[in-house]
mmCIF file as gemmi writes it, N, C-alpha and C atoms, coordinates in Angstrom:
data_model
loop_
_atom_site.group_PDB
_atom_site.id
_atom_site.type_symbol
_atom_site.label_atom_id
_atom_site.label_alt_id
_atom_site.label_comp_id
_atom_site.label_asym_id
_atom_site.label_entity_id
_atom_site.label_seq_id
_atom_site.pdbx_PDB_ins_code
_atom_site.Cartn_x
_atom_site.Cartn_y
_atom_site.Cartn_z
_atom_site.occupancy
_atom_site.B_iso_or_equiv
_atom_site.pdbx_formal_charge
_atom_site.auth_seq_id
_atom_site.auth_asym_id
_atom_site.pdbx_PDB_model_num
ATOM 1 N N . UNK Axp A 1 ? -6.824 -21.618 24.561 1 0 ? 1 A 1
ATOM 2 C CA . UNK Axp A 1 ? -5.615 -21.523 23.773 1 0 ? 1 A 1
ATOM 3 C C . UNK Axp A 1 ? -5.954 -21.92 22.329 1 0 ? 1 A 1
ATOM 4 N N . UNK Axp A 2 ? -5.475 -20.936 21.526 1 0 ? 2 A 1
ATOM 5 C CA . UNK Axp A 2 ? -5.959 -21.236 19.667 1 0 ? 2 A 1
ATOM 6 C C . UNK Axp A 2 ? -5.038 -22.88 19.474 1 0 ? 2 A 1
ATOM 7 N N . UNK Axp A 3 ? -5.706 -23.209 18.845 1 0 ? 3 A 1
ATOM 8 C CA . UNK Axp A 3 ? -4.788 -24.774 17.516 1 0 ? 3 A 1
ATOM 9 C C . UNK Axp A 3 ? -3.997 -23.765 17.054 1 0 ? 3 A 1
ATOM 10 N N . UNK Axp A 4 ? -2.794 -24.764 16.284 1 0 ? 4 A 1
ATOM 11 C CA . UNK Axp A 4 ? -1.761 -24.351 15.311 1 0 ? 4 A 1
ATOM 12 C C . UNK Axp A 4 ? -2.534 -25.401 14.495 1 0 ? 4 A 1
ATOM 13 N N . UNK Axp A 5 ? -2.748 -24.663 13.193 1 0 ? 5 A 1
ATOM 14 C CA . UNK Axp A 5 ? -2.788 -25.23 12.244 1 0 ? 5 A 1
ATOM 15 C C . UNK Axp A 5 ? -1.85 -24.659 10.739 1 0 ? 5 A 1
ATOM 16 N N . UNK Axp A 6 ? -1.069 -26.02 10.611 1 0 ? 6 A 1
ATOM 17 C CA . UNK Axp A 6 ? -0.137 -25.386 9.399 1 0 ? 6 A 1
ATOM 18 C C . UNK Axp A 6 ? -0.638 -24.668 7.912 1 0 ? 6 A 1
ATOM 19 N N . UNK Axp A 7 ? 0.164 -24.061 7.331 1 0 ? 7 A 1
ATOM 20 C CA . UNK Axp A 7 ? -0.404 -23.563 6.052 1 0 ? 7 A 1
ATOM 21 C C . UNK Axp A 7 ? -0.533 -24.819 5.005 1 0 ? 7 A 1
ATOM 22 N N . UNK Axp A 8 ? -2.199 -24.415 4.988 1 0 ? 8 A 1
ATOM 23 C CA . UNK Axp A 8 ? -2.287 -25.07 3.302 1 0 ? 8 A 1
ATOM 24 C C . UNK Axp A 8 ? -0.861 -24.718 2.051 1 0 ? 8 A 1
ATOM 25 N N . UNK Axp A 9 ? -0.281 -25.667 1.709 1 0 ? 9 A 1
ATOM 26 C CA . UNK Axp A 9 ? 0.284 -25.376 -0.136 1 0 ? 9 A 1
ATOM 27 C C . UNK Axp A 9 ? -0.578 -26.104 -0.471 1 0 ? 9 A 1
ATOM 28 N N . UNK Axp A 10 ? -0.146 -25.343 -2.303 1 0 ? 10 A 1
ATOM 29 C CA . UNK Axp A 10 ? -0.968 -26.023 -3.599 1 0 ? 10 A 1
ATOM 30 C C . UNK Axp A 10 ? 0.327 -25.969 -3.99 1 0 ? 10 A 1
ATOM 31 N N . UNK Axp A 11 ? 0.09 -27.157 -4.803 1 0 ? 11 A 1
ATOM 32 C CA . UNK Axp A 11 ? 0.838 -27.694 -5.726 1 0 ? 11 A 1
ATOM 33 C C . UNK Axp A 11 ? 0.22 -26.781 -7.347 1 0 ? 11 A 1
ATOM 34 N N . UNK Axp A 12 ? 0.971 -25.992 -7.538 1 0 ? 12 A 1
ATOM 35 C CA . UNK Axp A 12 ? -0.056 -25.149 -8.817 1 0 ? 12 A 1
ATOM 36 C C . UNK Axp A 12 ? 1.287 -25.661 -9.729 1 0 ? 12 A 1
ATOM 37 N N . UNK Axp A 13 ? 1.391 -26.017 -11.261 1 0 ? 13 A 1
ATOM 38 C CA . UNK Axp A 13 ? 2.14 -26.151 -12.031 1 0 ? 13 A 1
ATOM 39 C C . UNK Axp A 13 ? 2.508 -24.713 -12.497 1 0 ? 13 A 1
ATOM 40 N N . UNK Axp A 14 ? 3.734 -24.297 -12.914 1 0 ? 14 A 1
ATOM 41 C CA . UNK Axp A 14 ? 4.471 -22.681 -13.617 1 0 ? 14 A 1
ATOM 42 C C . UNK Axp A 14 ? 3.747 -22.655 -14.85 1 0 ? 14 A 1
ATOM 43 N N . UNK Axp A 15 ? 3.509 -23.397 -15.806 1 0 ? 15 A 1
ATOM 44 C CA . UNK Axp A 15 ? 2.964 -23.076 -16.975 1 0 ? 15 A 1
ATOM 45 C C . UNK Axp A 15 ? 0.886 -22.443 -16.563 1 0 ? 15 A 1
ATOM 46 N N . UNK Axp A 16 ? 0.847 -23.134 -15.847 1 0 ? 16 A 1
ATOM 47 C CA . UNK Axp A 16 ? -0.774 -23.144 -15.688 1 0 ? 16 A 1
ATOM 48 C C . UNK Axp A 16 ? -0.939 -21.06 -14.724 1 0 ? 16 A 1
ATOM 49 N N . UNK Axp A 17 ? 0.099 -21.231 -13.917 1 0 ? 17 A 1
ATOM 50 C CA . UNK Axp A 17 ? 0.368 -19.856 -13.783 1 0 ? 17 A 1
ATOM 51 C C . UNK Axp A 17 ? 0.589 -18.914 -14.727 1 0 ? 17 A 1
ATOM 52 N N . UNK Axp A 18 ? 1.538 -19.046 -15.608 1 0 ? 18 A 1
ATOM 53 C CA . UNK Axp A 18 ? 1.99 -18.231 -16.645 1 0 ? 18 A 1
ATOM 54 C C . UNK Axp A 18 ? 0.809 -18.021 -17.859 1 0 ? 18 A 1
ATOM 55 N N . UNK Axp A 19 ? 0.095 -19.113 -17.804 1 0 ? 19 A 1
ATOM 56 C CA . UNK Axp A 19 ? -0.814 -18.926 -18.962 1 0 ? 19 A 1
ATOM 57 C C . UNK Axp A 19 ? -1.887 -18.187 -17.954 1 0 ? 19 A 1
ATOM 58 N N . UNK Axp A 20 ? -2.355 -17.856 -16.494 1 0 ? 20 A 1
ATOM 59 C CA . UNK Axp A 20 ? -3.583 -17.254 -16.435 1 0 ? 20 A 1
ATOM 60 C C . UNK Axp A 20 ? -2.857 -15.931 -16.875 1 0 ? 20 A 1
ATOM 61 N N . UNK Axp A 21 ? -1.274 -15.344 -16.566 1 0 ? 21 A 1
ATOM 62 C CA . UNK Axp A 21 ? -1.449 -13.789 -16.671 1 0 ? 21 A 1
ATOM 63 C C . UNK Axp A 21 ? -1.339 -13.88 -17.847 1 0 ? 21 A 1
ATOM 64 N N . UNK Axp A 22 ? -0.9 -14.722 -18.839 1 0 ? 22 A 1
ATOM 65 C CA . UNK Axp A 22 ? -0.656 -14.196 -20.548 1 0 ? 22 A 1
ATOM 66 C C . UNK Axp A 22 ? -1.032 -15.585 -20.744 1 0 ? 22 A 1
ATOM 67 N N . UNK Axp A 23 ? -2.258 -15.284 -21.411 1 0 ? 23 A 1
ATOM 68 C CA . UNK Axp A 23 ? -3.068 -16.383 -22.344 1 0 ? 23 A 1
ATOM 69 C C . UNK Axp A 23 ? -2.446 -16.616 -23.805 1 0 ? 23 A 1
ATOM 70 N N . UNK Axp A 24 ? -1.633 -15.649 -24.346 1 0 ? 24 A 1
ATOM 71 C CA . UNK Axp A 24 ? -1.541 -15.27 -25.694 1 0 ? 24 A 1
ATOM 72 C C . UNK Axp A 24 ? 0.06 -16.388 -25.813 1 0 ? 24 A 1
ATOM 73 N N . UNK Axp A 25 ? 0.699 -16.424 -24.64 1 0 ? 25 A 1
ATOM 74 C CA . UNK Axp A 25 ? 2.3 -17.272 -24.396 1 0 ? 25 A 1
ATOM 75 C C . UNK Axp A 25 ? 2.297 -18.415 -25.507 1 0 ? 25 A 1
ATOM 76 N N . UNK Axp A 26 ? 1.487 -19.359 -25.569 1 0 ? 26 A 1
ATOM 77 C CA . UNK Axp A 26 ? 1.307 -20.715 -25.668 1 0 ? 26 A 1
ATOM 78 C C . UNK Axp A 26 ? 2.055 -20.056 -27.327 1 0 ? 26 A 1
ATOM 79 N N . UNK Axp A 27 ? 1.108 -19.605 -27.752 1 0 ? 27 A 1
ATOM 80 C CA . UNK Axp A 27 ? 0.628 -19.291 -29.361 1 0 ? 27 A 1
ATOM 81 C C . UNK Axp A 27 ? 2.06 -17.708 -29.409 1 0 ? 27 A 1
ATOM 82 N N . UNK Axp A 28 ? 2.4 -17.315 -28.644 1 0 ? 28 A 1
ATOM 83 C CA . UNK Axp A 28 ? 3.859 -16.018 -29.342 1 0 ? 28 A 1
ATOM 84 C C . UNK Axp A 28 ? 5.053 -17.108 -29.149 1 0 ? 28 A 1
ATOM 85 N N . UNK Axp A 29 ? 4.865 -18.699 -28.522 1 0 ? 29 A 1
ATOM 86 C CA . UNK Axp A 29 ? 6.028 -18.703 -27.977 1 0 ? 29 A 1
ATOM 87 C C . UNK Axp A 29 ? 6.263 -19.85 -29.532 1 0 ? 29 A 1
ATOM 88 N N . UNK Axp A 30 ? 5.263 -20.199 -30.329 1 0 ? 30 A 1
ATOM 89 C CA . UNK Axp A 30 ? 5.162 -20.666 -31.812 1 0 ? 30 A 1
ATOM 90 C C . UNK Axp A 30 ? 5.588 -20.245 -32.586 1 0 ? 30 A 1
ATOM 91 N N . UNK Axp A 31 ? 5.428 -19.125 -32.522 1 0 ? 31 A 1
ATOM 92 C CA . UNK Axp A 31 ? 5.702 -17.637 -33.598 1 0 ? 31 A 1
ATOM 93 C C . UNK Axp A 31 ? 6.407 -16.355 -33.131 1 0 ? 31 A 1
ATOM 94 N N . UNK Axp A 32 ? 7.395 -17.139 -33.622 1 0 ? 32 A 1
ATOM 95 C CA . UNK Axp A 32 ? 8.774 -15.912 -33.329 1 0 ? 32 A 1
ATOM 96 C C . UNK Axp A 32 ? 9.037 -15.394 -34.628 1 0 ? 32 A 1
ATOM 97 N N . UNK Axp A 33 ? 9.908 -14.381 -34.053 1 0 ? 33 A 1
ATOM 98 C CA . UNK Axp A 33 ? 10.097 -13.581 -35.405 1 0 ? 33 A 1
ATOM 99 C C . UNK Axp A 33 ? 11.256 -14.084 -35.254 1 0 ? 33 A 1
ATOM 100 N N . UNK Axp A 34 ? 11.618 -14.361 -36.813 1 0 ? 34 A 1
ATOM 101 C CA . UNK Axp A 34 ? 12.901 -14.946 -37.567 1 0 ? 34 A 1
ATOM 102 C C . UNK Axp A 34 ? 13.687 -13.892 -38.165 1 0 ? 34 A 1
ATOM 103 N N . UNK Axp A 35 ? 13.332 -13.367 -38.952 1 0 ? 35 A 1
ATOM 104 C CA . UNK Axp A 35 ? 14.033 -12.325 -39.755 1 0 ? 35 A 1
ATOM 105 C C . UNK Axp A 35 ? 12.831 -11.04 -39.707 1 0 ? 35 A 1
ATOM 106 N N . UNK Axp A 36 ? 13.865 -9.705 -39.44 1 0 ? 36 A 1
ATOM 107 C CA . UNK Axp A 36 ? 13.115 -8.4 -39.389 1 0 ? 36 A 1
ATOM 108 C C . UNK Axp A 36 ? 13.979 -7.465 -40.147 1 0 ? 36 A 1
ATOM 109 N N . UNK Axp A 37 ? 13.604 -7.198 -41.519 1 0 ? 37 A 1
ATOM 110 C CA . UNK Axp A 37 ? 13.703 -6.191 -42.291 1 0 ? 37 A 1
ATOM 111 C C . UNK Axp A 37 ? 13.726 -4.685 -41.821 1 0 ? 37 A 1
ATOM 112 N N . UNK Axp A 38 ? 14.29 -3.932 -42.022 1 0 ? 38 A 1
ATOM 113 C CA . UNK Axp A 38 ? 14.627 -2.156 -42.117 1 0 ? 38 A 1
ATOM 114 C C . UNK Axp A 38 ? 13.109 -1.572 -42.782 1 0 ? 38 A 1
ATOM 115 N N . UNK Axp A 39 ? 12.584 -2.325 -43.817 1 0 ? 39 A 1
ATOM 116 C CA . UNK Axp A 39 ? 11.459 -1.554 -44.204 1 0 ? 39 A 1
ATOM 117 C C . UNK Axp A 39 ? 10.229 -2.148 -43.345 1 0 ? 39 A 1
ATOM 118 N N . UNK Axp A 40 ? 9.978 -3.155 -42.401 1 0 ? 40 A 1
ATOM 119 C CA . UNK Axp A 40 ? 9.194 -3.544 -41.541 1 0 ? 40 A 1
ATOM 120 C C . UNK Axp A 40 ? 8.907 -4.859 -41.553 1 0 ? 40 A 1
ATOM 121 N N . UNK Axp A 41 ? 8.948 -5.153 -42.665 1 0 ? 41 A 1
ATOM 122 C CA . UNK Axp A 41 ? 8.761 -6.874 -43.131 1 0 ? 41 A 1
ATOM 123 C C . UNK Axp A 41 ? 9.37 -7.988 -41.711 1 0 ? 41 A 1
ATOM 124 N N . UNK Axp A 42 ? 8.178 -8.603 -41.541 1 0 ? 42 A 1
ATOM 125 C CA . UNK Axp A 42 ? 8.855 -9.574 -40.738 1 0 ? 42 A 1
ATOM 126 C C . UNK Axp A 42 ? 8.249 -10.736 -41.109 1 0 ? 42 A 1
ATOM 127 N N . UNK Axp A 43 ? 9.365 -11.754 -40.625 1 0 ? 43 A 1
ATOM 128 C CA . UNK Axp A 43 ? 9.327 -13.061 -41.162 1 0 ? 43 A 1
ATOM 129 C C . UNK Axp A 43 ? 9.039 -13.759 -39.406 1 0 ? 43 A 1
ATOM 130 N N . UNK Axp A 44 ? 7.833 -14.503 -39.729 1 0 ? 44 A 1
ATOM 131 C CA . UNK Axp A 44 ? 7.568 -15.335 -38.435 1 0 ? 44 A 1
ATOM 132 C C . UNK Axp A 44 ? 8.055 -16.45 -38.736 1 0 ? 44 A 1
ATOM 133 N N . UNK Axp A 45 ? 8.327 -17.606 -37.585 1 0 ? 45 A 1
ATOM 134 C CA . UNK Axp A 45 ? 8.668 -19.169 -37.829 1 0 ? 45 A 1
ATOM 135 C C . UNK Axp A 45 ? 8.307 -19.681 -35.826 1 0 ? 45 A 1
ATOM 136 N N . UNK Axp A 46 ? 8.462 -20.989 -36.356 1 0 ? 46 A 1
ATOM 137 C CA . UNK Axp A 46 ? 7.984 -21.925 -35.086 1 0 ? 46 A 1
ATOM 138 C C . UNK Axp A 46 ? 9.828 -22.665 -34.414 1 0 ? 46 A 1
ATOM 139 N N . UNK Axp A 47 ? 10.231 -22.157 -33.985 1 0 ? 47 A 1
ATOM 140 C CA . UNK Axp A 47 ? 11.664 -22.578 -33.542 1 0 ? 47 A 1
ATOM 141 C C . UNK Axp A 47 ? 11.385 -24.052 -33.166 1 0 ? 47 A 1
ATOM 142 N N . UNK Axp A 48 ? 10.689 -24.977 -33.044 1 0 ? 48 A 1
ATOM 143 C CA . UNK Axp A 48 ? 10.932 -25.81 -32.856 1 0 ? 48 A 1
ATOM 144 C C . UNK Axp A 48 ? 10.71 -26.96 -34.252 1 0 ? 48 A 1
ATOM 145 N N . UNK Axp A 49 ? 10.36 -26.181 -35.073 1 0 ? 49 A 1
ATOM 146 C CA . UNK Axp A 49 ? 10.171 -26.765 -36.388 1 0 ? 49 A 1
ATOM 147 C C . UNK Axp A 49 ? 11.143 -26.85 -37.197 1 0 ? 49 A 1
ATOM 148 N N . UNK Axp A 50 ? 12.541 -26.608 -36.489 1 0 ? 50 A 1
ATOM 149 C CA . UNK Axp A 50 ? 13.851 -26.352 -37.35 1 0 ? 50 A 1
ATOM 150 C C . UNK Axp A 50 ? 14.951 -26.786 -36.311 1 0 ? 50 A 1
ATOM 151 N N . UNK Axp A 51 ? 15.73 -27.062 -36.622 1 0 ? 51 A 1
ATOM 152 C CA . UNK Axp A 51 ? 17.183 -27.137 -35.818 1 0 ? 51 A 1
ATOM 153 C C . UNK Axp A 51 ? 17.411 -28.592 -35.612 1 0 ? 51 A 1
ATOM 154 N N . UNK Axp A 52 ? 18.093 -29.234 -34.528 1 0 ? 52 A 1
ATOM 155 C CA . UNK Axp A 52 ? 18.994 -30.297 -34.724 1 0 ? 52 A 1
ATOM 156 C C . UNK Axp A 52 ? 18.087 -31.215 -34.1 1 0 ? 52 A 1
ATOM 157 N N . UNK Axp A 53 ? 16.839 -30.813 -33.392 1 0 ? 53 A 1
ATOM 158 C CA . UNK Axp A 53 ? 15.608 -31.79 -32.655 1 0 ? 53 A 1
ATOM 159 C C . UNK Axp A 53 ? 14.292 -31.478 -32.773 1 0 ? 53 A 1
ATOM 160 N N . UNK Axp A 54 ? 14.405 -30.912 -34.176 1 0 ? 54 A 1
ATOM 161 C CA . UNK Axp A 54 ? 13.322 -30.734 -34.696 1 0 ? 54 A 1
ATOM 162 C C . UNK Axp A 54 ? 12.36 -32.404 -35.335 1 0 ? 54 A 1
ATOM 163 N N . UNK Axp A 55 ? 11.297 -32.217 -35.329 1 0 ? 55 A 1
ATOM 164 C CA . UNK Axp A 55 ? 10.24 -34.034 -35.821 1 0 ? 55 A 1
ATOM 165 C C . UNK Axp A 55 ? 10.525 -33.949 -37.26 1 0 ? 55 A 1
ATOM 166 N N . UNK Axp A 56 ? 11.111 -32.841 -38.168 1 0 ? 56 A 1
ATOM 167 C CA . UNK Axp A 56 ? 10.62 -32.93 -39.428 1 0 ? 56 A 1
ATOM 168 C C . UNK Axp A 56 ? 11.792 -33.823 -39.64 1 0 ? 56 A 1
């Protein structure tokens, strides 16, 4: 007669997931676009560098 043996889990963290399929996250999620112009111009910014809990 076979053992029951239960399934292994991992404890894997969501960010450590999210960064193997998109490496680039960390660094687009810095640089958002703020303002986007009609002739193409765009204005990048760091959303957390502004607003009501921002360090500055």
């Amino acid at each position: 007669m076979a053992r029951y043996y239960p399934p292994v889990t991992l404890s894997i963290p969501w960010k450590v997931m999210v960064l193997r399929e998109d490496p680039d996250w960390e660094r687009e999620k810095r640089n958002e676009i703020e303002y986007e112009f009609s002739n193409g111009r765009v204005f990048r910014a760091n959303p957390a560098k502004r607003g009501p809990y921002s360090e500055d």
